[in-house]
C-alpha positions in Angstrom: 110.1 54.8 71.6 107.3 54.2 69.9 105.5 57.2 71.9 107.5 59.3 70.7 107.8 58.8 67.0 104.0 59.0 67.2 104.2 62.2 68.4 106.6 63.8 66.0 104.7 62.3 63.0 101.5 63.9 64.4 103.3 67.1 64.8 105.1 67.2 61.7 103.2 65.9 58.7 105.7 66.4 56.5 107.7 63.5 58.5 104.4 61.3 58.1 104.3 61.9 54.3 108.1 59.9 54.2 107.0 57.5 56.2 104.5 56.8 54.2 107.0 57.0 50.8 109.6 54.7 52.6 111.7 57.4 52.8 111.9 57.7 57.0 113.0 54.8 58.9 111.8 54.3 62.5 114.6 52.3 64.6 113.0 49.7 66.7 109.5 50.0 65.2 108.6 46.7 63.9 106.7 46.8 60.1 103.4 45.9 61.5 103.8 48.9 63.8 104.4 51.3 61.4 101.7 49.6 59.7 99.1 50.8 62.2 101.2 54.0 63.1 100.4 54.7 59.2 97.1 53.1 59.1 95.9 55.3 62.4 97.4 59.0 61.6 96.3 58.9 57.9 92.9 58.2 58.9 90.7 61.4 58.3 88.9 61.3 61.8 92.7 61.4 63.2 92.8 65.2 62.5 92.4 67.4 65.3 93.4 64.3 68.2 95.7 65.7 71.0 98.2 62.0 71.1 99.3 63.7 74.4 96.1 62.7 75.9 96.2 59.0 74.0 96.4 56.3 76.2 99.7 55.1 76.9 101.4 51.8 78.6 
């Protein structure tokens, strides 16, 4: 689940920018994940990382 809310945030920043407002809520994502979800794709050196090729469990 988490995968793939990753994904879509990367894909649509728009999405990211209401996560980051509390204005999204991702079901099943615990606040320390979104957290680190937040804390990783706002990061300036995220741009241009393909999270299709991220590593995965």
């Amino acid at each position: 689940m988490l995968q793939k809310a990753v994904q879509q945030l990367a894909k649509q920043p728009h999405l990211l920018e209401k996560l980051k407002e509390d204005k999204l809520n991702l079901a099943g994502v615990s606040e320390t994940e979104k957290a680190a979800v937040l804390d990783v794709l706002t990061d300036k050196e995220f741009h241009g990382i393909d999270v299709k090729n991220g590593y995965w469990k």
